[in-house]
N, C-alpha and C positions, 0 to 999 in steps of 0.2 A: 205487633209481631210476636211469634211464640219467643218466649224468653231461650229457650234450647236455639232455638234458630241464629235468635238476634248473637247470644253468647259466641258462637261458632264462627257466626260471617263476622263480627266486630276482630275476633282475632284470627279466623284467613287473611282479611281486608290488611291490617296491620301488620301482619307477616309479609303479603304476598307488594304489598305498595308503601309499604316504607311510614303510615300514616303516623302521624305523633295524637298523638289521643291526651288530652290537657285536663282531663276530666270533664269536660262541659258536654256540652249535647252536639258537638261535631267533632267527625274526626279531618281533620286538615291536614295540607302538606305535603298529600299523598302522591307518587311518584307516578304520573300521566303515560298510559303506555303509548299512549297515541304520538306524544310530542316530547315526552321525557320530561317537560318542568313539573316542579312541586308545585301544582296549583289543583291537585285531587281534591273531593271534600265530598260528604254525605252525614247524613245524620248515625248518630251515636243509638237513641233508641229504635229508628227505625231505617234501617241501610238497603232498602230498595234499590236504589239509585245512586250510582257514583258516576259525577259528574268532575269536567275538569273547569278550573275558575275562566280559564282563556276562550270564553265563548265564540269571537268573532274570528280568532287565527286558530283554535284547535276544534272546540266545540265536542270532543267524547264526552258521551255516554253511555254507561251499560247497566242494564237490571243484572239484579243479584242472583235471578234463577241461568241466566245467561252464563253469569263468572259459576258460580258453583251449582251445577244441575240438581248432584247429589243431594244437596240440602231437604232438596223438591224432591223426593221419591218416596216409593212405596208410604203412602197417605196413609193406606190401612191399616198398617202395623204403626204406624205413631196416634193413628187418631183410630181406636176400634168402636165397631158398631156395637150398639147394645139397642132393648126396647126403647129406652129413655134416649138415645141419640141415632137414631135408625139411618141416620144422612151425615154420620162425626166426618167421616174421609171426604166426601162431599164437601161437605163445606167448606171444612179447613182449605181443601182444592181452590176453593172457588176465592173465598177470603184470603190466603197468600201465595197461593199462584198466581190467580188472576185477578187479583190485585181489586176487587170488589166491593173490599170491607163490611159493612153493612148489607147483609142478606136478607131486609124484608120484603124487599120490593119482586125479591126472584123467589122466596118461598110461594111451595106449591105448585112451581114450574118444571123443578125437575126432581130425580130420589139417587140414592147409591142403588148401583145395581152390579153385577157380576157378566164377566164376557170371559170366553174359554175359546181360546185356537185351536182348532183339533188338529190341524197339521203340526204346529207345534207344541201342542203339548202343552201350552201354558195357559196362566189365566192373572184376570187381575180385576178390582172392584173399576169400577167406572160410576161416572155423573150421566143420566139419561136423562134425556129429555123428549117427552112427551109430543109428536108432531099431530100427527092425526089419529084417526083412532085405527090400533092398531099400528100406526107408524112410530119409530121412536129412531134416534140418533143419540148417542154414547162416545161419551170421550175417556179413551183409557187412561189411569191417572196412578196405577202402579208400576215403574219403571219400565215407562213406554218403550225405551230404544230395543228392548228384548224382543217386540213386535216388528223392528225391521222400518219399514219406511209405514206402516201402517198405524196411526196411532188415534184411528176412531174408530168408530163399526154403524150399520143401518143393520135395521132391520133387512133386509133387499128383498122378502118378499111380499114387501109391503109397494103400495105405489106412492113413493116420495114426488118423483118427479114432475116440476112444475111448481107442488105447493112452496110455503115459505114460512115462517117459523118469526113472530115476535111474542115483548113480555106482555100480559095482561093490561099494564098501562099503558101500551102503544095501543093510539086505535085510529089505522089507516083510514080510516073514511072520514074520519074530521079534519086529517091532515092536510096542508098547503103542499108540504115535499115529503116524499117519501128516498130513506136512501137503503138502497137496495146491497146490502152487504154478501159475502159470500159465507161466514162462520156464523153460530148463534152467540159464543164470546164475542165477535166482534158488535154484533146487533146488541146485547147488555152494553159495552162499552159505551158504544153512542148513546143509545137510551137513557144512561144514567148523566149526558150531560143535555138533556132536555130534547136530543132529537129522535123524528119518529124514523126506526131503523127496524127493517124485515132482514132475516139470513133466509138465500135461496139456497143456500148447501153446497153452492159448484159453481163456478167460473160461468161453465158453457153449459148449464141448463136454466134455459130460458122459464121463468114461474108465467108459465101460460094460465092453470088454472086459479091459482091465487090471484090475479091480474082478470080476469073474467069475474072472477066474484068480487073483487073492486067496484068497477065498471060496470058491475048489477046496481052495486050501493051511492054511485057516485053519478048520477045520470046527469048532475046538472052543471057539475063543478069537478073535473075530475083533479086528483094532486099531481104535483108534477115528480118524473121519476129522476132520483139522483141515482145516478148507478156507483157506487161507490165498492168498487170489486180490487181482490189485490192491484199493485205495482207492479206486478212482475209480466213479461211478455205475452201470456195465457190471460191477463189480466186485461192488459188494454186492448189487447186482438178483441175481446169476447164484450167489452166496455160498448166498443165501437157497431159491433154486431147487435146486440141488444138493444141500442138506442133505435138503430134502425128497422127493426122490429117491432118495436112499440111504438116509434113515431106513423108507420104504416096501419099500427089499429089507432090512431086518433089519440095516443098520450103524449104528453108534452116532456122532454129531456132533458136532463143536464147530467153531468158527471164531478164526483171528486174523487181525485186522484193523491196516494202518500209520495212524493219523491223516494226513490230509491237509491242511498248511497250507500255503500259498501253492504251489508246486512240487511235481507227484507225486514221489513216493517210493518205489520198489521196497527187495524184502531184498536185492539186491546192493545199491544204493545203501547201506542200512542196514550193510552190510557191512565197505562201503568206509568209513565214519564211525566206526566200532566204536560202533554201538547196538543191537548182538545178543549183550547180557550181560543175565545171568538177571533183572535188574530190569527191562530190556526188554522182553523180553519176555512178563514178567506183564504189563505195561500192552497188549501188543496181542492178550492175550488175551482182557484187559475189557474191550476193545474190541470183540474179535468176539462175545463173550456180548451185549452190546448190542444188537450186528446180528441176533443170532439169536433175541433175546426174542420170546415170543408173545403177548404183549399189553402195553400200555401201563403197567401197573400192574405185570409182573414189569420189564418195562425201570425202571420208575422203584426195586423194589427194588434192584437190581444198582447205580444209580445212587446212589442212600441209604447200601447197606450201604459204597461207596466213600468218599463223602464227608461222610457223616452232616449234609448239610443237613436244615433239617427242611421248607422249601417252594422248589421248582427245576424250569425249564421240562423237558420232557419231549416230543420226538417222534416220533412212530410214526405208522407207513405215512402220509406226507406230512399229519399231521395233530398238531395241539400241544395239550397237555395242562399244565397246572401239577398238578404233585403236591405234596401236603401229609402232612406224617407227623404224625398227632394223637397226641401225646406221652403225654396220658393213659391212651390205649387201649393205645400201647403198652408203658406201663408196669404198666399188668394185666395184659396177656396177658405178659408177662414175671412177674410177680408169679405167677400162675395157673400158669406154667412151674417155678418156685423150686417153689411147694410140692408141686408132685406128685414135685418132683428132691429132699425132702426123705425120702422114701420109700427112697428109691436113695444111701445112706453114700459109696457110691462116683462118683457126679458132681455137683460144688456151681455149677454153670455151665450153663446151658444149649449145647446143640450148636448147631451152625450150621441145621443141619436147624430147628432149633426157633426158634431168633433170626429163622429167616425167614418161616417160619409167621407169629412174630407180627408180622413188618412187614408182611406180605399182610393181614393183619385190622386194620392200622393207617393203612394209606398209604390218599389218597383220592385219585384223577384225574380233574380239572375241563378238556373239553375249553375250548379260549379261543379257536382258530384253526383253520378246516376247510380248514387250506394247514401248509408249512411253510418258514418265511421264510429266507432266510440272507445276507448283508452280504457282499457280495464285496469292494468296493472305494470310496474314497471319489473322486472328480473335482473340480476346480475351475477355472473360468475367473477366470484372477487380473485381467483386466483391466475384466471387467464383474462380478467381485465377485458372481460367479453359484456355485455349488456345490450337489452332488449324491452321494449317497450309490447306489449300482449295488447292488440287490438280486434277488436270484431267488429264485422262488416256483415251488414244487411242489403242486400239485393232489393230493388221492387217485387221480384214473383215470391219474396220472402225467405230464399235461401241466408243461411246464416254460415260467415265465413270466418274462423278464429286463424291469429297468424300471428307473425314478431314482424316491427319495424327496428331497425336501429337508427342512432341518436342522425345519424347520416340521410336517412329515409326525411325527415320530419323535418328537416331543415331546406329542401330544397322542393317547390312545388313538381320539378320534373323528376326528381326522384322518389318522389311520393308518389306521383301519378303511375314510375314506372313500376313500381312496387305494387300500389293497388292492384294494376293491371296484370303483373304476375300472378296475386293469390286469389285473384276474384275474378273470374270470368265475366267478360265486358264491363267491370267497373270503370270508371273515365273519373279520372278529377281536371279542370280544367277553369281552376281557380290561381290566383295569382298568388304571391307572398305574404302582402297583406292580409289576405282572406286567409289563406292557411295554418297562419300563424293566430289567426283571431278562432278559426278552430279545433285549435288545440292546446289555446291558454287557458282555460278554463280546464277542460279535460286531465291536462297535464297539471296543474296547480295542485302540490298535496296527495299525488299520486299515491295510492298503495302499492309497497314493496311486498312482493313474493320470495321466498326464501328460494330458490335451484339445488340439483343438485345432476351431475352429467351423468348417474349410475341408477342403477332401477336396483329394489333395495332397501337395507337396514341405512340409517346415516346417524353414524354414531354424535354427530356430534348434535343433534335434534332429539334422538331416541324414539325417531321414529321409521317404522318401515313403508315405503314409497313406492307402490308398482304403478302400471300403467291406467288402472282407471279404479283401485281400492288403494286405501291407507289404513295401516292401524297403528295406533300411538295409547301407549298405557295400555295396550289389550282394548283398545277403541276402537271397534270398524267404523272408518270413514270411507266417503263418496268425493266422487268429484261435483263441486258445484258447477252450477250453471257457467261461470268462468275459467272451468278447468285447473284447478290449483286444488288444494287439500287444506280447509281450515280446524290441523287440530288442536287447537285451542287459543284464548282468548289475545295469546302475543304468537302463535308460529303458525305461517301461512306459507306454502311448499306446493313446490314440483319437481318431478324428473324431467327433465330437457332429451334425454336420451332415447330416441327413436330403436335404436338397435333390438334391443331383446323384446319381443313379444309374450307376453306371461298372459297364460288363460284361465283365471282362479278363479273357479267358484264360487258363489257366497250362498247358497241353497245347502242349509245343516240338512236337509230333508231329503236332498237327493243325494248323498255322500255312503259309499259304500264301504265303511270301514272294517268287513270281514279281508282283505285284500292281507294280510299280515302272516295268515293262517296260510293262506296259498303261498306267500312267498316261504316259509316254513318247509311244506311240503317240496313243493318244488326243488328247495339251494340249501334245505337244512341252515345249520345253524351262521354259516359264511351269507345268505342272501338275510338272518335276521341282521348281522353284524352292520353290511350295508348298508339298510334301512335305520337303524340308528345313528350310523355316521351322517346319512343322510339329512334325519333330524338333527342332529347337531350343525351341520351345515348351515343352519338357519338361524344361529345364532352363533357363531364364528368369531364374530367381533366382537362381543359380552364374552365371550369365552378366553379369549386372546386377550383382551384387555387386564381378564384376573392374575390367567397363565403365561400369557406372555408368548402363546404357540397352540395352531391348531392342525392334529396330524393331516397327511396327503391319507386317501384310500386307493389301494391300486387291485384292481378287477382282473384277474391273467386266471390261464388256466387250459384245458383241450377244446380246441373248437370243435362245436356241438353242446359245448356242456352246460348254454344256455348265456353268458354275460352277457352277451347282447339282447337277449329278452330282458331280462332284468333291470341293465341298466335303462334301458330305452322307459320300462316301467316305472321305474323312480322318478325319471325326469316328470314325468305324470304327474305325479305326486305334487310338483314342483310349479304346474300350470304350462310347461313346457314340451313339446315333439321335437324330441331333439335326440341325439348319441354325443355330438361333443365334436371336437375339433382336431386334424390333422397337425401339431406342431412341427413335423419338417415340414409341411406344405404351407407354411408361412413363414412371411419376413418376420423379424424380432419386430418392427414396427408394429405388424399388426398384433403378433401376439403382445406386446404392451398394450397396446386397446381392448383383445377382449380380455385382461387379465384386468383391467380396469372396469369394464360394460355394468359388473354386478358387486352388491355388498350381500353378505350372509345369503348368499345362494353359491349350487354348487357349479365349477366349470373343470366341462372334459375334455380331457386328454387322448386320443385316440390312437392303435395305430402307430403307432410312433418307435414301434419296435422292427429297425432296416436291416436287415441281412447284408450278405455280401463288403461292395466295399468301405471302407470307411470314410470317405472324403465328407465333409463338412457342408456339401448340397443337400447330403442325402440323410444325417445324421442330426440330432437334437440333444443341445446339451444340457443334460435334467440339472447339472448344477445352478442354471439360470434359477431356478425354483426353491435355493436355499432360503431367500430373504424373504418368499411371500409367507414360509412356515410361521413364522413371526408377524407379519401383518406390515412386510416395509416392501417401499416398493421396487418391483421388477425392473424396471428401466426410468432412466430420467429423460429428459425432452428440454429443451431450450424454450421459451417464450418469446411468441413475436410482438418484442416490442422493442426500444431503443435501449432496453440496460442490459444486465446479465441476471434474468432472470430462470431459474426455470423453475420446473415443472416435474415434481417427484410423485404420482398421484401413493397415495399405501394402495398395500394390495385388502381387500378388503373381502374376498369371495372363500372359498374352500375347493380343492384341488382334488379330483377324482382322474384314477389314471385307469383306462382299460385298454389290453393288446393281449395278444397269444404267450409271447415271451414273459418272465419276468425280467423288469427295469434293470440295466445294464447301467452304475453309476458310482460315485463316488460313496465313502461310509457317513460322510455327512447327511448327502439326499437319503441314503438306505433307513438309515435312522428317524429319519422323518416320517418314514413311510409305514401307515399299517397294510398289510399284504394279505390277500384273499385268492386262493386260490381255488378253481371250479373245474370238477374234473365228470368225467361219463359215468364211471361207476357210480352205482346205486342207482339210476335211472331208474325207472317202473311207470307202471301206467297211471298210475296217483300223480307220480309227480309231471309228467308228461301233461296230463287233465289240466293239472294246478297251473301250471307254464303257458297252457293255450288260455286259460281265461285270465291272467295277468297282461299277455297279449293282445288279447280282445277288448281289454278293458278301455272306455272313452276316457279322457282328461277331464272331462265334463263329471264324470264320476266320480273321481279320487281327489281332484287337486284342491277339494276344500282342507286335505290334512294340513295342506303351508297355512291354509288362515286356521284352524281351531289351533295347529302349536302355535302362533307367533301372538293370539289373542291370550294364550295361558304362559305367555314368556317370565313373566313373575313367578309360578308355580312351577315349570319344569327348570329354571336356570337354578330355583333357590334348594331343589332336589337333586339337580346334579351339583352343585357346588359343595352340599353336604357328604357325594357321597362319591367324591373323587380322592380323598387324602384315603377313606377306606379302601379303598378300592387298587388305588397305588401299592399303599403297605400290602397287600396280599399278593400282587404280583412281584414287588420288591423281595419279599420273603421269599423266594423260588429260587432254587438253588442255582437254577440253571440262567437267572435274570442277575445282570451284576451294574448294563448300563440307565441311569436313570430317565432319559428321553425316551426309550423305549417303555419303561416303565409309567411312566405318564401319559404318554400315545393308547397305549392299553389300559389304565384305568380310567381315562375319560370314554372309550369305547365302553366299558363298563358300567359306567354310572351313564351313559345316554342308553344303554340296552335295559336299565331299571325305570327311566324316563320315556322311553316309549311303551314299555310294559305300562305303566301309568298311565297312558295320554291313550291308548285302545284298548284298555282293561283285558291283556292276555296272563294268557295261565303263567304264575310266578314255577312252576318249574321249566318250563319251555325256555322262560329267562334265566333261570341261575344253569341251563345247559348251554345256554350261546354263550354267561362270561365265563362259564367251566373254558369254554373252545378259545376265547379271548386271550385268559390267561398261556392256554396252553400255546396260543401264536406269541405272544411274546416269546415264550421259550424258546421256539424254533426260530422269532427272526435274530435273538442271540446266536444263536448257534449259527444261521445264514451269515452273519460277520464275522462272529469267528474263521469261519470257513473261507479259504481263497476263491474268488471266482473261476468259476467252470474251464477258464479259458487256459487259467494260471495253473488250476488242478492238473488238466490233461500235460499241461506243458512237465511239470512235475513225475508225472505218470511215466511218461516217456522217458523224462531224465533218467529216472531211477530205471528203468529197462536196459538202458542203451550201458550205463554208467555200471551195472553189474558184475564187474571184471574184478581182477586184479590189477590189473594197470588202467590210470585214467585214462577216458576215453573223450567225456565232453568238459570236465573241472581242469582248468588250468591253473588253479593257483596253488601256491608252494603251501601256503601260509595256513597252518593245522585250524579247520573250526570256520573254514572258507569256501566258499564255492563261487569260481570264476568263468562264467558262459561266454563264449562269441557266438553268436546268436547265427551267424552266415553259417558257423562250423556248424553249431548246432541241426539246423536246418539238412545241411549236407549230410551228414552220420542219419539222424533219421530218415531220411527219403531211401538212401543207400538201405538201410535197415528195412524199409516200408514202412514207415508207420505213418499215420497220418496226421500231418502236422497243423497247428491253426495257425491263423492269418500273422506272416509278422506283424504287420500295422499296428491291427487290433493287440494282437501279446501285449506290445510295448504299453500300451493305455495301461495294461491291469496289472504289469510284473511287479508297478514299482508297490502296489497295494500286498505284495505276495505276505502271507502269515507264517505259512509252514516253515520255511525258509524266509527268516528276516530279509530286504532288501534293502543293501549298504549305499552301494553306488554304481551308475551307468556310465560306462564308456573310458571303465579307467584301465590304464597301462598294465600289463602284467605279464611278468615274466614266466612262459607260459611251460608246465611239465608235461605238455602232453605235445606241442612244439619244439623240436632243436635242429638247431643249423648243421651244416656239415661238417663242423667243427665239434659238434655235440653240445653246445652253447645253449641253454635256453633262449625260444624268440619272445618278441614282445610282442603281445595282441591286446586288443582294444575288448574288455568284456565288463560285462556284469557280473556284479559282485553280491551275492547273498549271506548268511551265517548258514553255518550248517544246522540243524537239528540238534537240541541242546541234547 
């Protein structure tokens, strides 16, 4: 092993598993992720392979390029080519990747060569190998994942197809068996433990031509073919096709197959593990005789003669069978064997030939299930005490069906049955308890747990972001595998459960239009760039909250026409989303608790929500519900159905975008919270017009790679805005006219995200220091919007002072100097008498008691009234509000 290597993994290995390292040549002890005991262990000079000591109840293992990829990368730059080493990266490749050591047997097979993506732009050295002439296959071996799901290359205008590719020392025409691989590592693998191994390059192309020029050499004796092609479904589908192929031109067949549990497995991987010793290998040879049975009843002998049960599930072509071996029958027809072998002095045993016979006339095959089931993975939601078993179902025409059973489904054969038959059209089980339970003890034994989670999303407490069919974790784009879950990395395996939100993200850097920034520019000036980095910030909400402890609400208002609804609709874009956002009076608080729940570090709208007219609480939404999500706690709590007092507080974990015509009518709490953008007609032109239709026009398919390239650079844009939010703060702090600090922080983080998107689309840094110029200057004025009484309280005031212009009061009844005492009926009365036009009482009352201008003391107290007296000349007593005068 390279000593830089060994040094590095010897003390990840010890960090990351707990290993005690004693000085000797093992490190021991080490903490099993599989099973949690201390029975880890691998070598000290060379740490390939960690293994856990509990072979029979745990059995993990993992190669070291598996745990730490990194280690393995970019070959070139640790090992460079010179005259004197023309293949350094090559090799090193081939010797601690693939695990080969010893490279004489492969010189002169293949060289370092160079591969260049023109679509992307990149390039890297690669191992080629030499196929025909003129044909060649290269495997890229500089930081392949930058390639995407592509990580070899062909020539393609070469004609591969057909031929097949072994070492120099294989030579198929002397051979008994030939096993027909689908990689050229996997064909060195075998080769190096004595068997003759061809790579045909692909699953499903049949080596017609290499197989004809056999067949020229081999006229008298031909070898027989092992088809030894991946585990995985493309695998044995194509195992199955092939053999029937080649048994039709006159070759003879067999298969070996790797078992697949949890992680595929290739024969170099098998390689690199040392599990290609001759016991090994029997086992995947019974396993490919399995794959290649032609009916139900030879698969169940093969199965029998292995482990001599006498009743065990059995599946064939996506269909379950129990077989049963009737012990009597087959101890006659063994009986009936004996005596005819008593004839013959020379054999007192029957042959295998004949032991099978009479298991064919013995074994009975009872279909039970016109599917075939298999237990992927178990789920649990720990907080609602919900859990779920993730199974897939194979049809005969070969549809494949993924679904949850719960623990209820699996225990009852009619509830199993009635479950199958819900998520799989015509699937029938119609097997008893016994049988059901026998298949799914095995299946169920040791299951893997899948991490959940009910929101689509960042999940803080994973650190990783979860949508509907990508993941990225570390700045890692992940896939969903073949079982639907996201494995990002060696201990966290995850999904969202949450059907609700539909996310359409892009993963093509190639098709991504990031000129779209410039238009929003033109179009909304410096309020649509402001959005756009709220935006961005939205997608990191919870790292943001969790520093600050608070992430502002954006609220969109302004003249209709003046465009929010393009805009916003465009952002959502951005987001992989068609959407505008949500009505909140036209929901229950139940549901608004769920979608306030639906997402983590994505943004949810608010729509609309600004009611005219009366004020009754059908028609109205009260923004103070939205104090606690500011903070990240949550909106509403919920009871849990089970038998204690449990419930259910989920945090609020999204960001809050409010658009409507009006601005937000609310308390100075929610106002506080809120940064305010206001979109008006003036300035309109035909640029910006232009700009507006092609934000419009734009597909989702287009823009929504910007949520994956920021949440991939989330290290690089959080560690830029965190540096440059205390800056950012003090210079809004500093303004004369800024005195409360929540504002002040709401506005420096829109600051430091508008130097953070300038970053992330490399826009002109004056464009950016003119949107926080405008930043700052909205803090000022949303100071100055609190200072201010609301509009409603103003007019109310307005009028006061109109009506109250006298020498004698006219609406202040109180005696008492530095006072002012309304009854609000009188009130109402004097100005209607007057004409003026009064606002809603209802509404007044909400905002009086907020009034500035006019401190507000107290509502509905007793006062002995001067502008009231009896006929006695007595002052009366009226019920009024009470303010301070104007200092």
């Amino acid at each position: 092993m390279i000593p830089e290597i060994q040094r590095e993994a010897v003390r990840r290995l010890v960090a990351d598993y707990k290993f005690k390292d004693n000085g000797h040549s093992w490190l021991q002890q080490g903490e099993c992720p599989q099973c949690g005991k201390k029975e880890l262990y691998t070598h000290v000079s060379a740490p390939w392979v960690i293994r856990c000591g509990r072979e029979n109840k745990c059995g993990y293992q993992e190669h070291l390029r598996e745990l730490y990829p990194d280690l393995f990368e970019s070959w070139s730059d640790r090992f460079k080519q010179s005259d004197a080493a023309p293949n350094a990266a090559a090799d090193a490749y081939l010797m601690y990747q693939r695990g080969f050591g010893n490279l004489s047997t492969l010189r002169g097979t293949y060289e370092q060569a160079y591969y260049k993506d023109q679509k992307l732009g990149i390039s890297s050295s690669t191992v080629r190998f030499p196929i025909a002439q003129g044909i060649y296959w290269e495997r890229i071996i500089d930081r392949p994942h930058r390639f995407g799901k592509k990580k070899a290359h062909f020539n393609y205008g070469a004609q591969w197809r057909g031929l097949w590719w072994h070492l120099p020392s294989v030579d198929p025409t002397t051979a008994e068996e030939i096993w027909i691989v689908e990689g050229i590592f996997d064909a060195i693998a075998l080769a190096l433990h004595g068997i003759c191994a061809v790579a045909a390059f692909s699953c499903n192309v049949y080596p017609e031509k290499a197989l004809a020029d056999l067949a020229s050499h081999c006229e008298e004796k031909r070898p027989t073919l092992v088809w030894a092609l991946d585990g995985d479904h493309a695998g044995r589908k194509w195992t199955r096709k092939h053999r029937d192929t080649a048994e039709a031109t006159g070759w003879k067949c067999a298969a070996a197959q790797i078992p697949q549990y949890g992680k595929k497995r290739d024969w170099n991987d098998l390689h690199i593990t040392g599990e290609l010793e001759e016991n090994h290998l029997a086992r995947y040879r019974y396993h490919g005789d399995l794959l290649l049975a032609k009916s139900a009843k030879e698969k169940a002998c093969l199965i029998f003669n292995k482990t001599r049960q006498s009743g065990f599930i059995v599946e064939y072509e996506n269909r379950t069978y129990w077989a049963k071996l009737n012990e009597s029958e087959y101890k006659d027809e063994l009986e009936s064997i004996m005596g005819e072998l008593n004839r013959h002095p020379d054999q007192d045993q029957p042959s295998a030939k004949q032991d099978w016979e009479a298991m064919q006339n013995a074994i009975a095959c009872q279909e039970i299930a016109s599917c075939s089931v298999k237990a992927l993975y178990y789920m649990a939601n720990r907080t609602t005490d919900e859990s779920w078993y993730y199974f897939r179902v194979r049809l005969p025409d070969e549809r494949v069906i993924k679904n949850t059973f719960t623990s209820g489904h699996l225990t009852s054969p009619s509830e199993f049955g009635k479950r199958l038959l819900h998520i799989a059209p015509g699937a029938l089980f119609e097997g008893d308890l016994y049988q059901l339970r026998r298949l799914l003890r095995n299946q169920l034994s040791g299951i893997k747990t899948v991490e959940t989670i009910d929101y689509v999303g960042y999940s803080k407490e994973h650190r990783c972001y979860v949508f509907n069919d990508i993941a990225v974790k570390d700045g890692k784009l992940l896939t969903l595998n073949e079982e639907d879950y996201f494995q990002a990395d060696r201990k966290l395996s995850i999904k969202s459960i949450s059907q609700s939100v539909g996310l359409h993200i892009s993963t093509k850097k190639e098709e991504y239009q990031d000129g779209w920034l410039m238009d929003v520019a033109t179009a909304f000036g410096s309020e649509g760039l402001v959005a756009a980095a709220w935006w961005l910030g939205s997608f990191f909400a919870e790292q943001i909250r969790a520093r600050h402890k608070s992430y502002p609400f954006l609220e969109i208002v302004g003249e209709a026409g003046a465009g929010k609804t393009t805009l916003l609709e465009f952002l959502w874009k951005l987001a992989g989303r068609d959407h505008e956002g949500t009505d909140p009076s036209k929901s229950t608080t139940a549901a608004r608790a769920r979608l306030f729940s639906q997402v983590s570090n994505l943004p949810i709208g608010l729509i609309e929500a600004d009611r005219e007219g009366d004020g009754t609480k059908s028609k109205q939404f009260d923004w103070d519900e939205l104090k606690t999500a500011y903070n990240g706690r949550s909106v509403r709590a919920r009871g849990v159905k089970n038998n204690g007092n449990d419930t259910h507080e989920p945090p609020f974990r999204g960001a809050i975008v409010i658009a409507q015509n009006a601005p937000v009518d609310a308390s100075e709490a929610i106002m506080q919270r809120i940064v305010h953008l206001y979109f008006q007609r003036e300035g309109q032109n035909p640029a910006s017009k232009a700009a507006a239709d092609r934000l419009a026009a734009t597909r989702i398919e287009d823009v929504s790679y910007f949520l994956l390239s920021a949440i991939t650079r989330e290290k690089q844009i959080l560690e830029t805005f965190f540096n440059r939010v205390p800056q950012c703060v003090d210079r809004i702090m500093a303004r004369d006219d800024v005195t409360i600090p929540r504002i002040g922080l709401n506005h420096g983080q829109m600051m430091a995200l508008l130097e953070c998107l300038g970053d992330l689309l490399s826009v002109h840094e004056e464009l950016i220091t003119h949107a926080q110029q405008h930043v700052a200057d909205m803090a000022g004025q949303r100071q100055r919007d609190l200072s201010a009484d609301h509009p409603l309280v103003q007019h109310f005031w307005e009028i006061y002072d109109y009506l109250e212009d006298n020498a004698e009061p006219v609406l202040n009844h109180a005696a008492q100097p530095g006072q002012i005492a309304i009854n609000l009926n009188h009130f109402a009365q004097v100005a209607i008498n007057a004409k003026q036009q009064i606002p809603d009482l209802s509404q007044l009352k909400r905002h009086l008691r907020a009034s500035r201008s006019r401190r507000f003391v107290d509502a509905n107290r007793a006062i002995s009234s001067k502008v009231f007296k009896s006929c006695a000349g007595t002052a009366k007593t009226v019920r009024c509000w009470v303010f301070q005068e104007r200092a």
